[in-house]
C-alpha positions in Angstrom: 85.3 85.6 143.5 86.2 84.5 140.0 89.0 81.5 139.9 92.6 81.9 138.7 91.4 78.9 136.4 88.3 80.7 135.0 90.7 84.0 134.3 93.3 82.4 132.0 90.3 80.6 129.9 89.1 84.1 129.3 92.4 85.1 128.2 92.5 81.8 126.0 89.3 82.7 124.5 90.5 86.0 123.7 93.4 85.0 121.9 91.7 82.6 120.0 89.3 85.2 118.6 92.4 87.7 117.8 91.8 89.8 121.5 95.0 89.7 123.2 95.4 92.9 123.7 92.0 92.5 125.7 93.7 90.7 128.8 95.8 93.7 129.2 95.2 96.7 131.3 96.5 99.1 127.9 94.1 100.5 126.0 93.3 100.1 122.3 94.9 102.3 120.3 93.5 105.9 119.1 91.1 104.9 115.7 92.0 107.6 112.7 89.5 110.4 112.2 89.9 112.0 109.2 87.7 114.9 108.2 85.0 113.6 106.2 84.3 117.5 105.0 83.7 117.7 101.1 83.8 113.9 100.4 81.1 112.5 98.9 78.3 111.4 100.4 78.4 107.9 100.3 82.0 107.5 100.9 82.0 110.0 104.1 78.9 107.8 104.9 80.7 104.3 104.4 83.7 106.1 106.5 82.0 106.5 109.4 79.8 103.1 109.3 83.2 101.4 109.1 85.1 103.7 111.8 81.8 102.9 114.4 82.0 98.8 113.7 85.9 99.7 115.9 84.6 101.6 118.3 82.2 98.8 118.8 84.5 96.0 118.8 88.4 97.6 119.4 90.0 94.3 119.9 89.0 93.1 116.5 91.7 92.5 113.7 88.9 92.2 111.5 87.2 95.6 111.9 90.4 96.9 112.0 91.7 95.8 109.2 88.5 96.5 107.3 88.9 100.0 108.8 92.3 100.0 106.9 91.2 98.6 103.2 88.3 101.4 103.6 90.8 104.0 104.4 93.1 102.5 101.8 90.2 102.4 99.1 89.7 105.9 99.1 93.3 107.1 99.3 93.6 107.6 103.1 97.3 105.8 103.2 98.5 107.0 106.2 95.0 105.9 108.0 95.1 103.0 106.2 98.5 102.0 107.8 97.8 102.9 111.2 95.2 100.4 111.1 96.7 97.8 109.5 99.4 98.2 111.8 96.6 97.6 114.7 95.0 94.5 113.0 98.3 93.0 112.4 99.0 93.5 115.9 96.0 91.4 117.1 96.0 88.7 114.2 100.0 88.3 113.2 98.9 85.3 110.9 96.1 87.1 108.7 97.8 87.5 105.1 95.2 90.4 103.8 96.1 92.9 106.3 100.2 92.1 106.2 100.1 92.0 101.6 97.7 94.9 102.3 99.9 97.4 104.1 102.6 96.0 102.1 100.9 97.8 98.7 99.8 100.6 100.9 103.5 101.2 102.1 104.6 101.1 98.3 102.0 103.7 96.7 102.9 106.0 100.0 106.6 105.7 98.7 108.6 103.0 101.1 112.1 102.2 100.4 113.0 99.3 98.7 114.2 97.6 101.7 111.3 98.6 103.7 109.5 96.7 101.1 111.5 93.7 100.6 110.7 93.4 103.9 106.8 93.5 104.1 106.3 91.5 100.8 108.8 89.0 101.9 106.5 88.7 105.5 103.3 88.4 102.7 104.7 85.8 100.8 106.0 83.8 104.0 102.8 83.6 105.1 101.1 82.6 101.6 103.9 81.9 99.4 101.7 81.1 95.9 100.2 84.2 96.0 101.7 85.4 92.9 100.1 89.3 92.7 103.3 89.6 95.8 106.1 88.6 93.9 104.7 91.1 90.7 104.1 93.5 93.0 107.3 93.3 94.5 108.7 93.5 91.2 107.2 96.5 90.0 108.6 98.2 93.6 112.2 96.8 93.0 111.5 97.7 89.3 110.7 101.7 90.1 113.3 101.7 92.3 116.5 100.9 90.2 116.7 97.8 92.7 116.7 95.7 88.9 118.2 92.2 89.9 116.1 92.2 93.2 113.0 92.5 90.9 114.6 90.4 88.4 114.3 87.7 90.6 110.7 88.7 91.5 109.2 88.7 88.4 110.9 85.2 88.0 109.3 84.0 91.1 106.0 85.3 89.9 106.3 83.0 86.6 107.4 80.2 88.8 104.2 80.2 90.1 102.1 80.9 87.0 103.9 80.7 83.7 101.7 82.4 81.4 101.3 85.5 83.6 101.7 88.8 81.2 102.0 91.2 83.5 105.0 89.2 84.9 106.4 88.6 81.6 106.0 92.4 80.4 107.8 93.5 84.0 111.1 90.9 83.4 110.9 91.7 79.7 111.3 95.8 80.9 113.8 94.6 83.8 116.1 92.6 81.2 116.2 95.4 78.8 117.5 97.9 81.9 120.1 95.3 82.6 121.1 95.4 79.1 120.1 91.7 77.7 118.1 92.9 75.0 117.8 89.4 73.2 115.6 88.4 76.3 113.9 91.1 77.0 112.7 91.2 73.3 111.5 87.4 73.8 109.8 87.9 77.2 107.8 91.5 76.0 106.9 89.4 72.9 105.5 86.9 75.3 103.4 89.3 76.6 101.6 90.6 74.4 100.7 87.0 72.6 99.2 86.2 75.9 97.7 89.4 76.7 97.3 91.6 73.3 94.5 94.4 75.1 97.8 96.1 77.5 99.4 98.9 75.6 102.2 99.8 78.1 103.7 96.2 77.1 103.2 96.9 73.5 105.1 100.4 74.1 107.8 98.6 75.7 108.1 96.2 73.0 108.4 98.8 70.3 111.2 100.9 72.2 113.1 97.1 72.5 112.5 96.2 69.1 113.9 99.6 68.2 117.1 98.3 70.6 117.1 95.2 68.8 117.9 96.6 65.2 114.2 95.8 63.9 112.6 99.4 63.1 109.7 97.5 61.0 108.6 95.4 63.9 109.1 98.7 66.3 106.6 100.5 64.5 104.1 97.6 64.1 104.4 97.8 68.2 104.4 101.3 68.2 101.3 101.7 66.5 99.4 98.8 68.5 100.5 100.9 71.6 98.9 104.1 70.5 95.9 102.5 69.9 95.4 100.8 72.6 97.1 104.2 75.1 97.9 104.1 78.6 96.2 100.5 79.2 98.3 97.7 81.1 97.4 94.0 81.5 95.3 92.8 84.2 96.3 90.5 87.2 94.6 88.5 89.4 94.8 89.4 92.7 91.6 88.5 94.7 92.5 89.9 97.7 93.6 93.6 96.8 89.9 93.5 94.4 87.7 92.5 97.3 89.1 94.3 100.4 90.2 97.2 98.5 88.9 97.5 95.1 85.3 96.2 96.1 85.5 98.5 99.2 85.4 101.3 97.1 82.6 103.5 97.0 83.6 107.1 95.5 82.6 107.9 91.9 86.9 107.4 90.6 86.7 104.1 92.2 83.7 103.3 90.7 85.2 104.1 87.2 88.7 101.9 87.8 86.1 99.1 88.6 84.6 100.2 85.2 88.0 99.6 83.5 88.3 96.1 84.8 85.1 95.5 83.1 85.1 96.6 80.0 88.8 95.1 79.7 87.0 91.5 80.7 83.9 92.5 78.5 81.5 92.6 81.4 79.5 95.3 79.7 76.6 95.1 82.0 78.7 95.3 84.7 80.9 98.0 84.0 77.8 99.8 83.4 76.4 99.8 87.3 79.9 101.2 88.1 79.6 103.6 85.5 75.9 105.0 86.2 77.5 105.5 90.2 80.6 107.8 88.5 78.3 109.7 86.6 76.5 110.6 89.7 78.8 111.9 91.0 81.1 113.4 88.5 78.9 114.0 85.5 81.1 116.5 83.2 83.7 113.8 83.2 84.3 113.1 79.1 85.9 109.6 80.5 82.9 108.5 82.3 80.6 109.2 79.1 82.9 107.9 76.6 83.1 104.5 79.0 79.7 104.4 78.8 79.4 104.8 75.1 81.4 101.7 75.0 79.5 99.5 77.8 76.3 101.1 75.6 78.0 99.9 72.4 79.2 96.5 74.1 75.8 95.8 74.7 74.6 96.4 71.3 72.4 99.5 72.3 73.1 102.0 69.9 71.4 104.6 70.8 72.6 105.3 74.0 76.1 104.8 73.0 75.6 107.4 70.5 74.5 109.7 73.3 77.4 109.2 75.6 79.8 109.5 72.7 78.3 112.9 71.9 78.3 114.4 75.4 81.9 113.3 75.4 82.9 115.2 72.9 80.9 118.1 73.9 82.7 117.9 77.5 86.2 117.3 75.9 86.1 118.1 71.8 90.2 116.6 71.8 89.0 113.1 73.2 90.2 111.4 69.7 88.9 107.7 71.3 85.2 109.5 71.6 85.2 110.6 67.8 86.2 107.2 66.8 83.8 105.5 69.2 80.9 107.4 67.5 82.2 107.8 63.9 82.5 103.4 64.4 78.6 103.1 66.1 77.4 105.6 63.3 79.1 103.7 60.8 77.3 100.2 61.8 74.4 101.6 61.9 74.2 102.5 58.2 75.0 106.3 58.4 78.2 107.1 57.3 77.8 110.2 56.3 77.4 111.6 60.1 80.1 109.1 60.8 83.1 110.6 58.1 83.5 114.3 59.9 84.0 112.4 63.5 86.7 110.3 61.5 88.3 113.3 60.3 88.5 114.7 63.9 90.2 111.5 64.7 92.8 112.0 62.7 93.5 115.7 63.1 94.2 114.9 66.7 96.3 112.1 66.0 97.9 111.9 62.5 100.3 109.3 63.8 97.6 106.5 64.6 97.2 104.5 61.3 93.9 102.2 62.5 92.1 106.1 62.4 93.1 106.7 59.0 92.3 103.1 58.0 88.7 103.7 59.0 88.6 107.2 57.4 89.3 105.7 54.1 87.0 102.8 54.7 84.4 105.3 55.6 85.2 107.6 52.2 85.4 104.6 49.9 82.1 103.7 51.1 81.1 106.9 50.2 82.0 107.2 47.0 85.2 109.7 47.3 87.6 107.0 46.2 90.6 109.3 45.8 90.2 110.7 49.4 90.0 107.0 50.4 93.1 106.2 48.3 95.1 109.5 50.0 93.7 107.9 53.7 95.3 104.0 52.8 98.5 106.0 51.3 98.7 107.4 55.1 98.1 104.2 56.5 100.5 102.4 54.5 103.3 105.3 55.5 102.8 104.6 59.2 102.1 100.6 58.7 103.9 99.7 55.7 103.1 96.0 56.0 99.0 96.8 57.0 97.5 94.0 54.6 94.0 95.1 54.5 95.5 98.8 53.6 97.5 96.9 50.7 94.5 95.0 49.3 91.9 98.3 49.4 94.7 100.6 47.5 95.3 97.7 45.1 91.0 97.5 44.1 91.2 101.2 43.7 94.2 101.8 41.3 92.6 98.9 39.5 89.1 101.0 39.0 91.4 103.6 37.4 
């Protein structure tokens, strides 16, 4: 006969290793099955590996919630959240799985007070986390909730001061509540702290633009096409290893990519890269990403190659023109180089740096009026383009 004593130290036990639910006569809960049909391999692989670990061990908040940042990583939400919901349920004080249903919750589309709600629970439980407050921002932001993520984003610099993303998302927030001074200062701030993200460089042009100052607003705009859809990194350890190192299809492979090259990891982006060209190898992206982890490395050749099968795949991809009319150029031929500069600009006419490097290329060349008609271009999108100034200047002096 086993003693009343000996029964509530099992319970104890069980509590203690996040098994409550274990001393109870109801069942664990029913584990989300998705069909795995047409995945790829290796994610319908890691899927199932993760799914058997809870069957295994059903009173674990840790498979569980594994279960959920798998699900998550591969765009399962409303798995995801079942099984958050389950892990939360056996571990109430584990901050990955409440911040983790919290993000899941906002890309499914939650309310704002829904997710006031399960960032403020995340931040109670680990309240200098700062990704929760910019998170939380950019929820209240999309929302129209604008003085709730006002207040957010200010948190988020509370807690780290020279944060860009945070500064870009009050900057935005400021300029919706109509204090364009501010919002002017705190874009600015931004992009002197983090010059690479081009959705912060768009906003500062359409606020300079606000502000009276069409001169600066161009300089902006023209940074921002340059640099496209890019946005400004964030630390947030949590959301990269349960969810972003979780990831095994070939798109999440690439995003992992993106990080890299942004951090100029060139090796490593190119192990992420090699695993999204298996499996999606007539994507222009992947091969132009991998011209540039090629290029990053200072192997030419390769680079070269990728470039070209991205323009094969997509002839429009402007960025893969001028990543191979740049690599041809350094390597001394810039005769091959000068038609990929001229695609460049063909596709975008607008993007001064293009026709800066067509000019450079022509005068290099010899064709010194076609490089005088390129700076003449430049200097009409970027009248204040020193290097454009100087170049034009040498060449009406030869004349």
């Amino acid at each position: 006969m086993i003693r009343r004593g000996t029964v509530t130290g099992l319970c104890i036990a069980l509590v203690l290793a996040g098994g409550l639910a274990a001393c109870t006569d109801t069942p664990p809960p029913r584990i989300p099955d998705p069909l795995l049909d047409g995945m790829e391999q290796r994610v319908a692989e890691l899927l199932r590996q993760s799914r058997e670990t809870v069957v295994a061990q059903p009173y674990s908040a840790e498979a569980w919630g594994t279960l959920g940042a798998v699900y998550q990583a591969h765009r399962l939400l409303a798995e995801a959240d079942r099984c958050y919901l389950r892990a939360i349920e056996l571990d109430p004080g584990d901050f990955r799985w409440i911040y983790l249903r919290a993000v899941t919750r906002e890309v499914a589309g939650a309310d704002a007070e829904e997710l006031q709600g399960l960032f403020g629970a995340a931040a109670r439980r680990r309240p200098n986390y700062t990704a929760v407050q910019v998170r939380l921002g950019d929820a209240m932001s999309s929302r129209g909730r604008l003085h709730a993520a006002r207040e957010a984003f200010e948190r988020a610099l509370h807690l780290d001061a020279d944060l860009a993303v945070a500064h870009r998302g009050l900057g935005q927030v400021l300029l919706a509540l109509g204090d364009v001074g501010r919002g002017v200062s705190e874009l600015e701030r931004s992009v002197t702290l983090d010059s690479r993200d081009g959705s912060a460089w768009a906003a500062l042009a359409r606020a300079r633009n606000r502000a009276g100052d069409p001169a600066a607003a161009t300089v902006a705009a023209e940074r921002a096409l340059q640099l496209g859809a890019s946005a400004g990194a964030m630390s947030d350890p949590v959301f990269e290893e349960e969810i972003v190192g979780r990831g095994a299809s070939g798109m999440r492979s690439l995003a992992r990519a993106g990080q890299k090259l942004r951090a100029g990891d060139f090796a490593g982006a190119l192990e992420d890269l090699r695993v999204a060209d298996e499996t999606h190898p007539e994507d222009s992206v992947v091969q132009y990403w991998m011209g540039n982890a090629y290029r990053g490395l200072q192997q030419p050749v390769p680079a070269i190659g990728h470039y070209r099968r991205a323009i094969e795949l997509n002839p429009e991809m402007d960025a893969a023109h001028v990543g191979l009319a740049t690599t041809l150029e350094e390597q001394g031929r810039p005769a091959e180089a000068l038609p990929h500069f001229e695609a460049a600009v063909a596709l975008e006419p607008d993007v001064a740096v293009n026709w800066f490097s067509l000019a450079r290329c022509r005068f290099r060349l010899g064709n010194r009026v076609g490089a005088a008609e390129g700076l003449e271009q430049v200097l009409r999108l970027a009248p204040d383009n020193g290097p454009a100034q100087r170049l034009l200047r040498e060449l009406l002096d030869e004349q």
